[in-house]
N, C-alpha and C positions, 0 to 999 in steps of 0.2 A: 722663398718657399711659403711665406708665414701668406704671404697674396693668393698663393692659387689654392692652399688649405681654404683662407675666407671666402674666394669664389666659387670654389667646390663646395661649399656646405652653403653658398645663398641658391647656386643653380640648385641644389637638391631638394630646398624645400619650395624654389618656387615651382619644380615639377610634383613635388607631393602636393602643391595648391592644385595646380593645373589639374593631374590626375585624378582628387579629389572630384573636380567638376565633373569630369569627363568620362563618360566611363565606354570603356573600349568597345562593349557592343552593345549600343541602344540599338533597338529593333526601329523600324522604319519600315510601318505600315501603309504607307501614305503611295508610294513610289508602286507601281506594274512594271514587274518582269515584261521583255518582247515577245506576244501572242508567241506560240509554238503547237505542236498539235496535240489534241484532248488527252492523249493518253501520256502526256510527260505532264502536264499540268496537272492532271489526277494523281501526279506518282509526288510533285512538287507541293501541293498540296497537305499529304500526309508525312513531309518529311518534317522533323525536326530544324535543319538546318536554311528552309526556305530562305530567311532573310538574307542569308548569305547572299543570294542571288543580285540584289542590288548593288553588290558589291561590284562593278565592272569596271574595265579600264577606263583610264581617265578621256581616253582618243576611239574607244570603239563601244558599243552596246551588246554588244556579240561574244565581250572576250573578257576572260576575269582581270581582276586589280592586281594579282600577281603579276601577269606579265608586265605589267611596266616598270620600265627601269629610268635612270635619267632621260631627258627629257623625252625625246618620244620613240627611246632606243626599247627594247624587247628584255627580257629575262626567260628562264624558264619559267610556265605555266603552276609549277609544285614548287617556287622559291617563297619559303616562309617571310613577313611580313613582319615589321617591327615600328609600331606605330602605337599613338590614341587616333579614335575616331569617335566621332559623332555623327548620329543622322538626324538631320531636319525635318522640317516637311518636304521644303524642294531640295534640299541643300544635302550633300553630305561634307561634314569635312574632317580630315587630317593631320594628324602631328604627325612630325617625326626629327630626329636627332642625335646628337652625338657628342660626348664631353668628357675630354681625356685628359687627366692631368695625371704628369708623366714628368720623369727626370731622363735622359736622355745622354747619352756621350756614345759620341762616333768611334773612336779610337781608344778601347777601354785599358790600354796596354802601351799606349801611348809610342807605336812604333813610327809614325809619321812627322808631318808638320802639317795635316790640311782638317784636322779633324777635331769638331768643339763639344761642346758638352751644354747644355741649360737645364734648367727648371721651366717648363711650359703647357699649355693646356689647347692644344688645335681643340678645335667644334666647329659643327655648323647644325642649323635650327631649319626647319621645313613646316611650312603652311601649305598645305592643298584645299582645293575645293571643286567641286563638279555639283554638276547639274542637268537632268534634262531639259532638252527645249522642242517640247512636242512630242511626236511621236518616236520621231528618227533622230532627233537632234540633240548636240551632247557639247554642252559647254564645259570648260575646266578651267580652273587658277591652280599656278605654279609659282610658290615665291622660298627662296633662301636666303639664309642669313648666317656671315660669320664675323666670330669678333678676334678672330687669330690673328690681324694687327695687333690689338690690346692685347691678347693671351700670351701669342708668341712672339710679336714683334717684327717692325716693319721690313728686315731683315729678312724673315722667314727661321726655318730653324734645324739643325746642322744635321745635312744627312750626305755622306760621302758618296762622291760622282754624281751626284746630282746636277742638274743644268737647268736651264731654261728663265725668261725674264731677266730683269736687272735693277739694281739698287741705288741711287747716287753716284748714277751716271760709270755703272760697272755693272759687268754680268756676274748672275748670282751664280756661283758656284759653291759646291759642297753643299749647300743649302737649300732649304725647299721654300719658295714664297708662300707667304702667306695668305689667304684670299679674302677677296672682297669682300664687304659689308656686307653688298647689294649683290651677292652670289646669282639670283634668279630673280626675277620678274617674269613672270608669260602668261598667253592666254592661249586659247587654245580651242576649235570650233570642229566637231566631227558630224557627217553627216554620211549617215547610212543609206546606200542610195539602194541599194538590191540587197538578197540574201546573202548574207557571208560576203558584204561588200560594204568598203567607207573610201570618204573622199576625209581628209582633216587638213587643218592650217593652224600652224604652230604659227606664236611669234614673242619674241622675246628683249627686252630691255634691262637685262643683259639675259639671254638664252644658250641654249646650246643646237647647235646643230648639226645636220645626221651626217654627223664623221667617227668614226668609230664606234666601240664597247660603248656599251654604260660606264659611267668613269667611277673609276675606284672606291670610292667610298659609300657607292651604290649597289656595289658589285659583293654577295653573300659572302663570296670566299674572299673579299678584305676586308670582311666588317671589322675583323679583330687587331688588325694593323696599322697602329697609327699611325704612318707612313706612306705618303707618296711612293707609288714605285718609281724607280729608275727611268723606264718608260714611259712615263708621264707625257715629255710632248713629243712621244712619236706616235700615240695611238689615243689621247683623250683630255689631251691638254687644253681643248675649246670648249669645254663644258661653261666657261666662261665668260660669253663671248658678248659685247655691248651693240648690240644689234645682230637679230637676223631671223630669217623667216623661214618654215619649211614645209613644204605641200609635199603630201602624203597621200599613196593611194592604196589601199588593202584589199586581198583576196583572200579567203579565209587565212591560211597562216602562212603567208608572204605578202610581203611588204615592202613598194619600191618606194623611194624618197627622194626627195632633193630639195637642196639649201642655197639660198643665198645671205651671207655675210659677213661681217668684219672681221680682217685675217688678225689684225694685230692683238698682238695679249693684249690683257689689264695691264697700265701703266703702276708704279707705286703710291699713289695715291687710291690709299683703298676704301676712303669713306665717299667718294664722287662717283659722280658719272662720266666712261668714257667717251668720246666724240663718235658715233657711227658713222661707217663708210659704206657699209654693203659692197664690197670688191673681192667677195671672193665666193668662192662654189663648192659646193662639195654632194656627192650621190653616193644612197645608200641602200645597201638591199638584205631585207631581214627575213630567216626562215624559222619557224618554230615546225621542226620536222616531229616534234613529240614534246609531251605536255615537262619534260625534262631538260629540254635541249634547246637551246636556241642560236643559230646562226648568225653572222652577218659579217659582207663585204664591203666598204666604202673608200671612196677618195676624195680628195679633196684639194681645192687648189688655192694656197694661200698666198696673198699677197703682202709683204713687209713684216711678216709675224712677230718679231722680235725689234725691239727700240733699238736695242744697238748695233742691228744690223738693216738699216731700215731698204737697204736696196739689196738685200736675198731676198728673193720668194721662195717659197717650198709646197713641194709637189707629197702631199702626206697620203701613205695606201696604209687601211687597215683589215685585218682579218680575223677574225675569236669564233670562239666555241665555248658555251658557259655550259656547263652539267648541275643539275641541282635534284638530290632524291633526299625523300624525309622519308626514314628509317621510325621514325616515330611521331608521337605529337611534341616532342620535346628534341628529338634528336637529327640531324641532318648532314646530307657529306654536299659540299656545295665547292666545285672547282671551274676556272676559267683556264683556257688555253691562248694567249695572242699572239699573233704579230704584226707590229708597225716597222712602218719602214720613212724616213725623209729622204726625201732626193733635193737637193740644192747643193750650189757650188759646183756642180757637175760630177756630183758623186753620192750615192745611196748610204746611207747611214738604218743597218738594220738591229730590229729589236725583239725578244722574244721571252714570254713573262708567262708562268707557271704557277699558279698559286691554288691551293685548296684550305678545304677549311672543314673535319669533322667535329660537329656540336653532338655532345653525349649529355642529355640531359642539364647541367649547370656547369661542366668541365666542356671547354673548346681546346682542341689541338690542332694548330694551323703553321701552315708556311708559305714561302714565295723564293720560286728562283729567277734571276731575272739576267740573258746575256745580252750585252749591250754595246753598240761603237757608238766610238765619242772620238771627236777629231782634235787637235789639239784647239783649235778656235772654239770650238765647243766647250773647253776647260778653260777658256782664257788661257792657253800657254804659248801664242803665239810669236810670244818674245824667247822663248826658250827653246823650241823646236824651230831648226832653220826649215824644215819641210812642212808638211801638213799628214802625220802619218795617222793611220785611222787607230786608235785604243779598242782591244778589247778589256769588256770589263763583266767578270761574273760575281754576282753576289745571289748568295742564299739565307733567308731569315728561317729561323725555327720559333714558335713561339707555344706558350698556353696560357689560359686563365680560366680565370672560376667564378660561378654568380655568387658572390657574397650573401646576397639580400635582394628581395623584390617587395618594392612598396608601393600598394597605389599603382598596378600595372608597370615601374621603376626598376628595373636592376642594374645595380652597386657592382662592378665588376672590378677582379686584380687581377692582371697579368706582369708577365716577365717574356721578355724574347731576347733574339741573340741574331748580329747579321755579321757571317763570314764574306771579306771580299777578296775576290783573288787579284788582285791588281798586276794589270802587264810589266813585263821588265823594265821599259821605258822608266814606267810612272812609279817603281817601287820608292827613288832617294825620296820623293813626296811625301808619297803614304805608305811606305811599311810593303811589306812581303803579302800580307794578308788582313789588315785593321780589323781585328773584332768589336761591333757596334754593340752597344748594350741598353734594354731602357726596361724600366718598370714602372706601370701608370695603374690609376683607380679610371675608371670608366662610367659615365653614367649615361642608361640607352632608355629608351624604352624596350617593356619586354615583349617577349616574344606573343602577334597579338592570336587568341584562340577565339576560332570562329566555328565551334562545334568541331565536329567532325569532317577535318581540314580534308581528308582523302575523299571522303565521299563528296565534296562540294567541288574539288579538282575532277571527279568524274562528271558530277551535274556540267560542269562548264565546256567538257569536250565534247558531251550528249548534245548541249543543245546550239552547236558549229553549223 
């Protein structure tokens, strides 16, 4: 305990250094809005909030910095922003992050045999940067970083039904892995060819590509759960991925895609580089039908995803709905709707994850239900079940927490949550009738970043589509 106390108080004051420098909205003079016609530029002009304007997506010139979500996935257009930023002259760039340290036990009641307990700190750290090039043209850097090897352990760290990857030459079950060092590298080239039109080319070492949601930890309504879902690799588990590439074409707000690369996870070895294959595909298709709402359908076709099963491939469809409305400059209800699905072994494995999250000023109240099949291979229980019978498995988290302190644009967050699991008859002599998970963590984020008058700069951005 006395470890992640001393790294929690070094991460907090090298972001009080950081934040110090940086301060979340330097103005940037330097940069022109896209010509639009006399009488918005008259109105842009006398606003207050102008600068906001160069605030655009990392992949489009047309479209605000809200919408984007991991990599070149959509969010709602009114999804608050949790960052530092700086603006350059040509440059602008971004922080962003995340630092939970947390005691954790799966089984608080101790009704099973598959559920553990640690002292751990998941995180991961984000660099951005964009730039225009010319008139129409729009470069961007994507890079992530996490040290949950070191926090959490190479292991990962104990979250009941959980699946996916493997550890010394065994599938990680119960457990969630930990991720890469080298979470993101990309780059990224948009080129505005017509009005309310982009061509872009994502590419990434390690990237993510357009198969699913935005993955969880990007997604408004799990900011507050430090936990993987359940669902993890049936809808957003390639966020990962050590090679791949995606060409993108935009119509005002629809957006088709498509991916080529490497199906297999991250190996355990999480300070390297994995070997790139580019042998797999995936197409995606994104609709922001209103500045709240954002759609998207994709598939994907993987090939060897997993180490220890290196000759399954998996055929992954996914499907979500993200809802995000700000009730205030402080307040917000942000929910996703999914579902994934895997087909391999000649048989569908379906998943479906509910999660919301209302922010009340410095008090968040949030949860996640998530129904899920898991087959006995899926749990490693291949030796114990003479068949292959499919598991359902429901779990429900309830949580809250509250801003402590905000320093230097910083806040200090405590929560507590609670995950009920109903576990199938099958699998009770395991785990219990229903295993209550328990975890209480300090959090440190940045805050919530204020850019004037946040509604009125979500209407300037639909005005000028």
């Amino acid at each position: 305990m006395k470890k992640y106390i001393s790294l929690l108080m070094m991460l907090t004051a090298a972001i009080y250094t950081t934040a110090q420098q940086i301060h979340p909205m330097q103005k940037d003079t330097s940069e022109k809005h896209p010509p639009h016609n006399h009488a918005k530029m008259m109105a842009m002009q006398h606003d207050t909030t102008r600068h906001n304007m160069t605030m655009t997506s990392q992949f489009s010139l047309d479209l605000p910095m809200n919408r984007d979500g991991s990599g070149t996935s959509w969010v709602p257009d009114e999804s608050p922003m949790y960052m530092y930023m700086v603006h350059g002259k040509k440059w602008m760039h971004m922080f962003h992050g995340s630092f939970f340290a947390r005691y954790n036990k799966q089984d608080l009641f101790d009704k099973g045999s598959r559920g553990g307990s640690q002292f751990d700190a998941p995180n991961w750290l984000m660099y951005m940067a964009q730039r225009k090039i010319g008139s129409n043209g729009l470069f961007a850097i994507n890079t992530m970083f996490s040290l949950d090897a070191f926090t959490v352990g190479a292991g990962g760290y104990p979250l009941l039904y959980q699946t996916g990857e493997s550890y010394q030459g065994r599938k990680l079950v119960d457990y969630q892995h930990p991720h890469d060092l080298f979470a993101e590298l990309s780059v990224a080239y948009t080129q505005r060819v017509a009005a309310n039109t982009d061509i872009s080319l994502s590419v990434g070492m390690p990237g993510e590509p357009a198969l699913g949601p935005p993955v969880f930890m990007h997604r408004i309504s799990a900011l507050n759960d430090p936990n993987a879902p359940l669902s993890h690799h049936y809808a957003d588990a390639t966020h990962i991925t050590f090679g791949t590439a995606t060409l993108g074409f935009r119509y005002k707000n629809v957006k088709l895609e498509g991916s080529i690369f490497t199906g297999r996870e991250p190996d355990e070895h999480r300070y390297d580089f994995d070997k790139p294959k580019f042998d797999s595909y995936a197409l995606r298709l994104s609709v922001n039908p209103s500045k709240q709402w954002a759609l998207q359908v994709s598939n994907g076709w993987l090939k060897s995803p997993e180490e220890a099963e290196p000759n399954d491939n998996v055929n992954r469809f996914t499907a979500s709905a993200i809802h995000t409305k700000m009730l205030g400059d402080n307040s917000y209800v942000a929910t996703t709707l999914l579902y994934g699905q895997n087909r391999h072994h000649g048989t569908t494995q379906p998943a479906v994850l509910l999660e919301s999250s209302l922010q009340l000023n410095k008090t968040a109240i949030y949860g996640r239900y998530e129904y899920v099949q898991k087959d006995a291979g899926e749990l490693d229980l291949e030796n114990q079940s003479p068949a292959d019978p499919a598991f359902t498995i429901n779990a429900l988290t309830l949580g809250t927490n509250r801003i402590l302190t905000t320093i230097k644009h910083t806040n200090l967050t405590a929560g507590i949550q609670a995950t009920y699991n109903a576990s199938p008859k099958a699998l009770r002599p395991l785990y219990g009738t229903a295993p209550v998970g328990f975890q209480v963590y300090l959090r440190i984020t940045p805050a919530l970043m204020k850019t004037g008058n946040s509604k009125k700069q979500m209407d300037h951005s639909m005005m000028n589509r």
